[in-house]
C-alpha positions as CSV (number, residue, x, y, z in Angstrom):
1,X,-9.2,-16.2,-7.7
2,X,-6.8,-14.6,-5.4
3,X,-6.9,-11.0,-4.9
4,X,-4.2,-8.7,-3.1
5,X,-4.8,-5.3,-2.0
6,X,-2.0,-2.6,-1.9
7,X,-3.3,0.5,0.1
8,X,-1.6,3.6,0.8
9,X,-1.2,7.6,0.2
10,X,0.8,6.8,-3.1
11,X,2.2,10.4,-3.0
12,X,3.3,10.0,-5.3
13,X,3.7,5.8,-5.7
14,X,7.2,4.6,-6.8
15,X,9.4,1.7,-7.3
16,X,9.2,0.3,-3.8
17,X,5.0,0.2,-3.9
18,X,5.4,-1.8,-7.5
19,X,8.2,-4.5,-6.0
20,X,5.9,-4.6,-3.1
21,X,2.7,-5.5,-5.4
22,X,5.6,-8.0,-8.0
23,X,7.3,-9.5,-4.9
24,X,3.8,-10.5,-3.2
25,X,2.3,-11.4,-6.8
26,X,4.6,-13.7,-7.6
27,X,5.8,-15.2,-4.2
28,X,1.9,-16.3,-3.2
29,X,0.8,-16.8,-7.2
30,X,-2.2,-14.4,-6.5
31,X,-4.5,-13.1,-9.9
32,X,-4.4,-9.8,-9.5
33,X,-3.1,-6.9,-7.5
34,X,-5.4,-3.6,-6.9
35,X,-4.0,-0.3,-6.3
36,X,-6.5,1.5,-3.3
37,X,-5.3,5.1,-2.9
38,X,-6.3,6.5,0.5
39,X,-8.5,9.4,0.8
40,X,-7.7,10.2,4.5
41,X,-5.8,7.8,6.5
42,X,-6.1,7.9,9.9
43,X,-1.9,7.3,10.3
44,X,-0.7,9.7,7.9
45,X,-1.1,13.0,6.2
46,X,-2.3,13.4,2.6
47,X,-4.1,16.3,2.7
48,X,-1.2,18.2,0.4
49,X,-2.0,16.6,-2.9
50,X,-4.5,16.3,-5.6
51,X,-6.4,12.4,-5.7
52,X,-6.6,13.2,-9.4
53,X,-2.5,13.8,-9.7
54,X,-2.6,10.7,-7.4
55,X,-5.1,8.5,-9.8
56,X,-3.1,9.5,-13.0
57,X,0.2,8.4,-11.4
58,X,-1.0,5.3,-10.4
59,X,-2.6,5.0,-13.8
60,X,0.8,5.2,-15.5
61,X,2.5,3.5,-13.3
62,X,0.8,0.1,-13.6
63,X,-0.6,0.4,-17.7
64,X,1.5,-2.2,-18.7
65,X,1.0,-4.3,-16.3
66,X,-2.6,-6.4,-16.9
67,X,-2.9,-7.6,-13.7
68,X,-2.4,-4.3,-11.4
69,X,-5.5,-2.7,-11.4
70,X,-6.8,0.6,-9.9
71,X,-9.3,1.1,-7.7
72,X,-10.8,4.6,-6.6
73,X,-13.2,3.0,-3.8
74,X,-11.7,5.0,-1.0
75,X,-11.4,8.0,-2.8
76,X,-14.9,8.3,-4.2
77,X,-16.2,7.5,-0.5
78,X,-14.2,10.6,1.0
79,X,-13.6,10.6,4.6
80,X,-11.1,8.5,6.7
81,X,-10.1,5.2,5.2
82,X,-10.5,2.4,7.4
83,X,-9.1,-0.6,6.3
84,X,-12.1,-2.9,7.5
85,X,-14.5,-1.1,5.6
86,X,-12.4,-1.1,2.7
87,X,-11.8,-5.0,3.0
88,X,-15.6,-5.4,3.7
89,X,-16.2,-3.4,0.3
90,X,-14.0,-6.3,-1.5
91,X,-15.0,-8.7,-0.4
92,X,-19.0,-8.2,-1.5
93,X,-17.7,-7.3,-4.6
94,X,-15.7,-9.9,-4.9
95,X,-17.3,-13.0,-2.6
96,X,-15.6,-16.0,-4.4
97,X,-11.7,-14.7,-3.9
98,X,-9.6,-15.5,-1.6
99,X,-8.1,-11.7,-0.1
100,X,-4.5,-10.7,0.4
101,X,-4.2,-7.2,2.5
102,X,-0.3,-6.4,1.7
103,X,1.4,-3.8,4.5
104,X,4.7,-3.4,5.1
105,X,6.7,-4.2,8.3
106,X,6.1,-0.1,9.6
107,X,2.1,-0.6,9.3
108,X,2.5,-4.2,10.8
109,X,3.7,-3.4,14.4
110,X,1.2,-0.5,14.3
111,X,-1.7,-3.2,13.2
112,X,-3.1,-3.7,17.3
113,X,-4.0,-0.5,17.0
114,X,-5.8,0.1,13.6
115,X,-10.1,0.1,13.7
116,X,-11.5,-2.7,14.0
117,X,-8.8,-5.4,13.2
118,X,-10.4,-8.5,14.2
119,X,-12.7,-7.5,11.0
120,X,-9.4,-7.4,8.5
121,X,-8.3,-10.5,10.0
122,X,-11.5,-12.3,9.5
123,X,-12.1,-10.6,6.2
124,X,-8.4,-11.2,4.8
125,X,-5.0,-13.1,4.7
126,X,-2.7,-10.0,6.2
127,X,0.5,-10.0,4.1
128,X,3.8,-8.4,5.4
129,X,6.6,-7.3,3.6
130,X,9.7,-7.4,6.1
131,X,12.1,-4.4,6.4
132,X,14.1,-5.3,9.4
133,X,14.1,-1.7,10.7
134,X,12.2,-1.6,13.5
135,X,13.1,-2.7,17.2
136,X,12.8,-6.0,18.1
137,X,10.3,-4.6,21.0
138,X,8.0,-3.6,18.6
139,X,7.9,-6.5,16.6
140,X,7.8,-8.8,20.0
141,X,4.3,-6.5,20.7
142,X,2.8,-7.3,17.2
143,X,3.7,-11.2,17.1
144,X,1.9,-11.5,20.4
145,X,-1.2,-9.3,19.7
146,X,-1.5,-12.0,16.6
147,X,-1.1,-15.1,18.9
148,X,-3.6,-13.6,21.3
149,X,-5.9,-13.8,18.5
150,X,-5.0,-17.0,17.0
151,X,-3.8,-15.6,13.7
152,X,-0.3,-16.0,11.4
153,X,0.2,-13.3,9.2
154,X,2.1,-14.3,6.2
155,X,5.8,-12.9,6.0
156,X,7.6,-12.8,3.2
157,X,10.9,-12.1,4.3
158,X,12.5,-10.5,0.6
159,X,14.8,-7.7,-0.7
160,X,13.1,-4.1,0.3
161,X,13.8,-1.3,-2.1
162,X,13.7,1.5,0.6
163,X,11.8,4.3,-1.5
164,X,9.3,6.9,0.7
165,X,7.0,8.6,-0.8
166,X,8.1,11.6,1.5
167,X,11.7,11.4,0.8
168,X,11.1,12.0,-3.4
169,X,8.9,14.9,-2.4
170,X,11.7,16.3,-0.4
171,X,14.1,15.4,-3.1
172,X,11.9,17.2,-5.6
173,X,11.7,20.4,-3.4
174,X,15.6,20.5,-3.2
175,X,16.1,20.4,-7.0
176,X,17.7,16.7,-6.6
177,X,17.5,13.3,-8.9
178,X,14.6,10.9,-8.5
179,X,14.3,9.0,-11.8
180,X,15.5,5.9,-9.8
181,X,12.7,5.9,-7.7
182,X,9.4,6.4,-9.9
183,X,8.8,4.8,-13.3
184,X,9.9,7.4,-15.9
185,X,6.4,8.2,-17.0
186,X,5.7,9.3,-13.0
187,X,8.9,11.2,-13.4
188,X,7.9,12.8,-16.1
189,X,4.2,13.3,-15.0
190,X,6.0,15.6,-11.8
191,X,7.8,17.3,-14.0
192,X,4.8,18.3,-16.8
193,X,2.8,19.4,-13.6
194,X,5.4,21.2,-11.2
195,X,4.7,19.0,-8.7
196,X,6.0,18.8,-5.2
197,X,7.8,22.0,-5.6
């Protein structure tokens, strides 16, 4: 079976995370897709929301869908979230799959300098969703860092919906429109709980 994994803060998770999770899906035929919110990760804040606002988004965001799944590994562990450990948990409980780590192109020419990422590149096939918006300097310093190491990162090079996570929270805050951005059942999940505001 082929397994990806979608990581991330998912604060809250919107359209862009779910074409991320369909456009991967469906371009490299994997099983199954599992949702891993962070706890703490080490690159970005999330210390400003709830993990059970973040689990019941998720969980509405993805019911439909029976192969996006939910897992609350990270979360239940506490601490920082480190990707190695999180790929080492996967694959022991999942030993005959074949693991797909999906980042985007922002975490990719950042990857040199995650923990340990000989370990996710042993443990997993690293997946990269291309945005185009970083320099070309950047990208020049990942591509070597991966031929130093003998390893191709698969690149899907696909339409980006550019949705942040940090941009509907601001939107929220200022009173605007974000029902193009979240399913409708997240949108109306914010709304029932006042969050963001």
């Amino acid at each position: 079976m082929k397994t990806g994994i979608l990581g991330g803060t998912f604060n809250p998770i919107h359209n862009g995370h779910l074409y991320m999770a369909f456009e991967a899906k469906k371009t490299l035929n994997l099983d199954r897709i599992i949702f891993v919110p962070n706890y703490i990760p080490p690159h970005k804040e999330a210390m400003d929301r709830n993990p059970e606002d973040v689990l019941n988004m998720i969980k509405l965001a993805i019911e439909n869908y029976d192969d996006f799944h939910l897992s609350t590994y990270e979360l239940m562990k506490k601490g920082l979230s480190y990707t190695y450990e999180t790929l080492e948990y996967f694959t022991k409980t999942y030993p005959n799959d074949e693991i797909y780590f999906i980042i985007g192109e922002d975490s990719y020419v950042n990857f040199s300098s995650w923990r340990n990422p000989e370990i996710i590149m042993k443990l997993s096939k690293l997946v990269v969703i291309q945005r185009e918006l970083v320099g070309a300097d950047k990208m020049r310093d990942s591509v070597r860092f991966f031929e130093e190491h003998h390893y191709e990162p698969i690149i899907l090079d696909t339409l980006i919906l550019e949705v942040s996570s940090s941009d509907i929270r601001e939107r929220i805050k200022n009173k605007r429109e974000i029902g193009y951005l979240v399913p409708s059942k997240v949108r109306d999940y914010i709304d029932e709980h006042g969050l963001y505001r």
